[in-house]
TIKOLSE-28358 format. One record per residue: residue in one letter; chain; y, x, z of N, C-alpha, C in turn. Coordinates in steps of 0.1 Angstrom, whole numbers, plus 2048, in hexadecimal, padded with zeros to 3 digits. Layout:
BEGIN
> A,A,Y,X,Z,Y,X,Z,Y,X,Z
...
REM end
This chain:
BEGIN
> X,A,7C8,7E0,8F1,7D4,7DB,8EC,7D1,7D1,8E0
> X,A,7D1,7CA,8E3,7CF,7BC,8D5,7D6,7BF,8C9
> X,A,7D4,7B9,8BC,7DA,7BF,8B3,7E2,7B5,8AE
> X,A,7F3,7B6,8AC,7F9,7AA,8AB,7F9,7A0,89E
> X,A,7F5,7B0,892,7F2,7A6,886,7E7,7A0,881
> X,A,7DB,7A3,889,7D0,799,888,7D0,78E,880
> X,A,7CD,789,877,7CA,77D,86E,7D5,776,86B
> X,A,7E1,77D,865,7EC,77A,863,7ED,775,851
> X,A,7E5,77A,84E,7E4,778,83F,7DA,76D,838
> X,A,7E0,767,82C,7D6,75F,821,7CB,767,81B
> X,A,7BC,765,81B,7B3,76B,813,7BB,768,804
> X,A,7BA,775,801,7BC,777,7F2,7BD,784,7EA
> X,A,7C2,782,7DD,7C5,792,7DA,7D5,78F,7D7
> X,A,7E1,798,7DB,7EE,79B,7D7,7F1,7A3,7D3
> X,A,7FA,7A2,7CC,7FE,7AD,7BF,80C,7B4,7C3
> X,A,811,7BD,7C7,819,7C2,7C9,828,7C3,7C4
> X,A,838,7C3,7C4,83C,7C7,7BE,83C,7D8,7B8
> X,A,840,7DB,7AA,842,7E7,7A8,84B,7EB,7AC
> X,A,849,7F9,7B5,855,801,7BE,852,810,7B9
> X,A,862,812,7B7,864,821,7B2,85F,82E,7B6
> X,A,85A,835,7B7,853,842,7BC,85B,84C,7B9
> X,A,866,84C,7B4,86A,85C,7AB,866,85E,7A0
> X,A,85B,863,79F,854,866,791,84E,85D,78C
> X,A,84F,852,792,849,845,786,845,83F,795
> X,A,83E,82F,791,83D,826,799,834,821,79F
> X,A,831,81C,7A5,827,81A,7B1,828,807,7B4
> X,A,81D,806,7B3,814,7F5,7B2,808,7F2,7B6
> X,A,805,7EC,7C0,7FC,7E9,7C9,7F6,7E2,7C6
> X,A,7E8,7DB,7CA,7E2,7CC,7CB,7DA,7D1,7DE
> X,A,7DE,7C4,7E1,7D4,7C5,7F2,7CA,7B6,7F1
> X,A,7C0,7B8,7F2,7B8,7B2,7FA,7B4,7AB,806
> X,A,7BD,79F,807,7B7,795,814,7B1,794,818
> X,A,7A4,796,820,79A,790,826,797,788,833
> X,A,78E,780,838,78E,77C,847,79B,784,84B
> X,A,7AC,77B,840,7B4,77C,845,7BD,789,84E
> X,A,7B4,792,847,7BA,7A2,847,7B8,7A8,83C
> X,A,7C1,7B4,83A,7BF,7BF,82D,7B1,7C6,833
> X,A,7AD,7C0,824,7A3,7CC,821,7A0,7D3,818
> X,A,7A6,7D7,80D,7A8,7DF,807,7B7,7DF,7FE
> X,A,7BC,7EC,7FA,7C8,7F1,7F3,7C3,7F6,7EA
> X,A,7C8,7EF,7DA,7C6,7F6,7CF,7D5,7F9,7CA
> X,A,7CD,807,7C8,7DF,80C,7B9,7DE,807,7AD
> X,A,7EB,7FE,7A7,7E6,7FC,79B,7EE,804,793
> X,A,7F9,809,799,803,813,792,806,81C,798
> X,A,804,829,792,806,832,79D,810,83F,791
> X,A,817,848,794,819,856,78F,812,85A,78A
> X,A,80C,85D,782,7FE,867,77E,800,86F,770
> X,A,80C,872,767,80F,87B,761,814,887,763
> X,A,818,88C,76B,818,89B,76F,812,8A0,780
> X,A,810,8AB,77B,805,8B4,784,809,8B4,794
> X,A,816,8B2,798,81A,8B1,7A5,816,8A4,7A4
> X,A,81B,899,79F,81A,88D,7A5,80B,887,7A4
> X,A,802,886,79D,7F5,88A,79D,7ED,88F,7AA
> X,A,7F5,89D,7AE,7EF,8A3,7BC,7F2,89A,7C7
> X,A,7FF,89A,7C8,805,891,7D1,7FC,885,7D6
> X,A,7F9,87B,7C9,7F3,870,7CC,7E5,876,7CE
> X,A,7DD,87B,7C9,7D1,87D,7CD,7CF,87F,7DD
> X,A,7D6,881,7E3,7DD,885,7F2,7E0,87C,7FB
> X,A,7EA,874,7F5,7F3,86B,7FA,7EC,85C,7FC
> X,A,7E7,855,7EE,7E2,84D,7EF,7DA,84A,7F9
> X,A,7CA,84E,7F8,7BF,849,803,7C7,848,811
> X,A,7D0,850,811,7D2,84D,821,7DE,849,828
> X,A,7E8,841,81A,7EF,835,817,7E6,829,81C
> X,A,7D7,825,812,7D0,81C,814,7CD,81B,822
> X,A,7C9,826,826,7C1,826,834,7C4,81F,83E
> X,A,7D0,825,840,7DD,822,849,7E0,813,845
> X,A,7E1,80F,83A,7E8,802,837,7DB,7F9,842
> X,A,7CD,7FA,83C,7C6,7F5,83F,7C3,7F3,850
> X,A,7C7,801,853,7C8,7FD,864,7CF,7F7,86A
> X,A,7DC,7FC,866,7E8,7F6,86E,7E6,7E6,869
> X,A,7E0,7E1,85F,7E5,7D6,858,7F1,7CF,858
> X,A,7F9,7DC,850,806,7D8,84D,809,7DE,843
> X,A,811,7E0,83C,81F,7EC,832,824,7F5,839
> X,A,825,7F4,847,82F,7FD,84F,824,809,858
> X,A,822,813,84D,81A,81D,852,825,82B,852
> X,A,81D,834,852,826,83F,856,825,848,847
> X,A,82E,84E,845,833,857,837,827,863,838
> X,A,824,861,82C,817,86E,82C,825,87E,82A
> X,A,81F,888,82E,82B,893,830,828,89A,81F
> X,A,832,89C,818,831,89D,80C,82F,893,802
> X,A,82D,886,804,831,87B,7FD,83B,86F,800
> X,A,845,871,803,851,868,807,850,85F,800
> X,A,852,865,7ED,856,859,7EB,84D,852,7E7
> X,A,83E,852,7E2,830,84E,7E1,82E,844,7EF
> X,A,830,849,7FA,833,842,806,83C,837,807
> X,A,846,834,803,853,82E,804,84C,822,7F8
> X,A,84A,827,7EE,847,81D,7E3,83A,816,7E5
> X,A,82F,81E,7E9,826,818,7F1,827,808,7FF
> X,A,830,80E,805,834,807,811,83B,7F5,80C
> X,A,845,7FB,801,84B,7F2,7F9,847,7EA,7F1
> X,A,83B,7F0,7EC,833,7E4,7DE,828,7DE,7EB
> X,A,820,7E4,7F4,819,7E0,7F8,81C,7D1,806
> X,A,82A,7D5,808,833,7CE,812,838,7BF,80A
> X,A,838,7BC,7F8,837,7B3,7F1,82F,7AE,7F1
> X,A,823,7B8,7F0,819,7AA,7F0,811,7A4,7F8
> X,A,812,7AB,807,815,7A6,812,81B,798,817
> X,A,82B,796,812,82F,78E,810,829,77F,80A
> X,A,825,77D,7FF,81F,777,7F9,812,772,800
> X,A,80C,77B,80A,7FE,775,811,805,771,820
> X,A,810,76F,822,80D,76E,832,80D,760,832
> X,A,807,759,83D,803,74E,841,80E,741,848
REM end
């Protein structure tokens, strides 16, 4: 099965908008390359209290993963991070925007 988003993007780096998490906010940068993601960085994440801390330690890498396979924003909700998920999907889906071709 071919992949439809194949080389859909500008090489570059994009900066996400900040999207809400619940306990604080969530901000991306992705990585263009030969016109695909290749990498997801957090630049903002929840990280003062102990659930949300666990949560992302959890949640993240396999936010990135996903983003990076599907190469898109529209991955599937990690179970116990909705809204880490949702804000993820959302900051990462901006700066998406900004690279497409």
């Amino acid at each position: 099965m071919p992949m439809m988003n194949k080389g859909q993007y500008k090489n570059g780096e994009y900066t996400g908008n900040i999207a809400d998490a619940y306990y604080g906010n969530i901000q991306v940068k992705t990585i263009i390359s030969g016109a695909k993601i290749t990498d997801v960085q957090f630049l903002n994440y929840p990280n003062d209290r102990q659930n949300s801390i666990r949560i992302n330690a959890y949640a993240m890498p396999i936010l990135k993963s996903e983003a990076i396979k599907a190469q898109s924003a529209k991955v599937d909700v990690v179970s116990g991070a909705t809204a880490t998920s949702g804000a993820f999907q959302e900051s990462l889906a901006s700066a998406l925007a900004q690279a497409k071709n």
